[in-house]
matplotlib code that plots the C-alpha trace (Angstrom):
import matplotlib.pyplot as plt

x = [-11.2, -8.8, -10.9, -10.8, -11.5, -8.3, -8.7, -7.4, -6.3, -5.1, -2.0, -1.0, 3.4, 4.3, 5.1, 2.6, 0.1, 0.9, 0.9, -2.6, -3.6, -2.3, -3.5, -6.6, -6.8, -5.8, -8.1, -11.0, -9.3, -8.8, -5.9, -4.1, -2.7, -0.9, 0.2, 1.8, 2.5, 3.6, 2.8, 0.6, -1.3, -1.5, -3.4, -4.1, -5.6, -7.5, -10.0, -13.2, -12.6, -16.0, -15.1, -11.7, -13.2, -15.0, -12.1, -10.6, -12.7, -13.6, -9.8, -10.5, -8.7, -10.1, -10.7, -12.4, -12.5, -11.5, -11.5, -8.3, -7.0, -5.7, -3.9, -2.1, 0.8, 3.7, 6.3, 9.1, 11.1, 8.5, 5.0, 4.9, 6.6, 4.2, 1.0, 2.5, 2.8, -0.6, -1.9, 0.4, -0.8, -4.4, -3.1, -4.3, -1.7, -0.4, -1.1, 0.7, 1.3, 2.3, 2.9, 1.3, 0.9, -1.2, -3.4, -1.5, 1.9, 4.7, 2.5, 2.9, 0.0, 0.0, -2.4, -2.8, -4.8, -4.8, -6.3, -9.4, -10.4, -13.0, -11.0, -7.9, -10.5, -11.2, -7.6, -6.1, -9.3]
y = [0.3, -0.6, -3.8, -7.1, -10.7, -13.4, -17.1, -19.4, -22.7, -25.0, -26.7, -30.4, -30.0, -32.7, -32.0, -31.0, -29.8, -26.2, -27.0, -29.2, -26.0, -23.9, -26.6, -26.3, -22.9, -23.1, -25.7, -23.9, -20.2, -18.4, -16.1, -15.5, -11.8, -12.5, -15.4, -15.9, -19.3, -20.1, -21.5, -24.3, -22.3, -20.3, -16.5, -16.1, -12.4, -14.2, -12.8, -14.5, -15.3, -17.5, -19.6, -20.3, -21.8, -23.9, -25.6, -26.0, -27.9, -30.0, -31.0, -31.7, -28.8, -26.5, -23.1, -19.9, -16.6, -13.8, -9.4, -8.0, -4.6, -4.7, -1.6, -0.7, 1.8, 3.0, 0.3, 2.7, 3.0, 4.6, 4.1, 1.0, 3.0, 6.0, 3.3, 1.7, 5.2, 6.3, 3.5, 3.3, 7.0, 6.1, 3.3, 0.4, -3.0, -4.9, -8.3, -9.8, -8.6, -9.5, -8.2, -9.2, -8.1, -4.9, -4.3, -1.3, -1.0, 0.6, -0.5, -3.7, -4.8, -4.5, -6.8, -6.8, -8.3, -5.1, -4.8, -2.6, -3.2, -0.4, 2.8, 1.7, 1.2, 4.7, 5.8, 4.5, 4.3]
z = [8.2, 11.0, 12.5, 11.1, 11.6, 12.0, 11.6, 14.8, 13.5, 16.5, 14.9, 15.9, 16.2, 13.7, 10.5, 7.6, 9.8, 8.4, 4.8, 5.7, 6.6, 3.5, 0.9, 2.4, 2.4, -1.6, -2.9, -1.3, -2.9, 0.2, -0.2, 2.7, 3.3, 6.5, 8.7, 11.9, 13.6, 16.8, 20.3, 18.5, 16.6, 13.0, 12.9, 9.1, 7.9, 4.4, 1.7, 3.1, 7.2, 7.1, 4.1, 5.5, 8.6, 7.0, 4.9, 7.6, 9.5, 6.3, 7.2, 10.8, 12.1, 14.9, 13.4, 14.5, 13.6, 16.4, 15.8, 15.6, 14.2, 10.6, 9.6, 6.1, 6.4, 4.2, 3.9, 5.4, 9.2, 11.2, 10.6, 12.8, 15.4, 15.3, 15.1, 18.3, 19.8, 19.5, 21.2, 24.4, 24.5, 24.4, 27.3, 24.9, 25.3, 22.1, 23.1, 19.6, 16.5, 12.9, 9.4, 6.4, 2.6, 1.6, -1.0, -2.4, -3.5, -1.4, 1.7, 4.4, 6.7, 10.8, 12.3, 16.2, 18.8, 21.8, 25.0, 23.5, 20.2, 20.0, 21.2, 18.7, 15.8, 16.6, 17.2, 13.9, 11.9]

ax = plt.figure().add_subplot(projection="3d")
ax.plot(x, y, z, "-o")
ax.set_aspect("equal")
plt.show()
């Protein structure tokens, strides 16, 4: 199923704050699947979303969790491409995206935030 749930952690730019987050995250045994920092924050794709959280803030970090669209696909040129296709056909805007580890072998993970999460649930899923 195409639709997930990121976690939001608001990211103080000094250094450690990021491996804070990460030792946090492994004390508590979350495994993270996919991570993306920038602008200030981190956007981590992890086995339990709720549990995560709540780390987190144990740590005195902000964290939330937010919907997004998690999709596994072949790791090979062009799956990403025809993903990204579909949905500027069904007029539905990648707001961000970024890549993560799949379950399976011989795949990689897409996770995107896009203008309608519902329709591209139901495009991809």
């Amino acid at each position: 199923m195409p639709r997930g749930k990121q976690l939001t952690v608001q990211l103080a730019n000094k250094p450690g704050t990021l491996a804070l987050v990460a030792q946090a995250l492994g004390r508590a045994k979350v495994n993270m699947r996919a991570l993306a920092v920038f602008e200030g924050r981190a956007k981590i794709i992890c086995e339990d979303p709720a549990k995560g959280r709540d780390a987190l803030q144990k740590e005195g970090l902000y964290a939330s969790i937010e919907d997004c669209l998690t999709v596994d696909m072949l790791d090979q040129p062009g799956p990403l491409g025809d993903i990204c296709a579909r949905l500027a056909e069904a007029g539905i805007n990648i707001d961000y995206a970024y890549t993560g580890i799949a379950r399976a072998a011989e795949e990689a993970m897409i996770v995107m935030v896009v203008s309608d999460l519902d329709r591209a649930t139901k495009i991809l899923g």
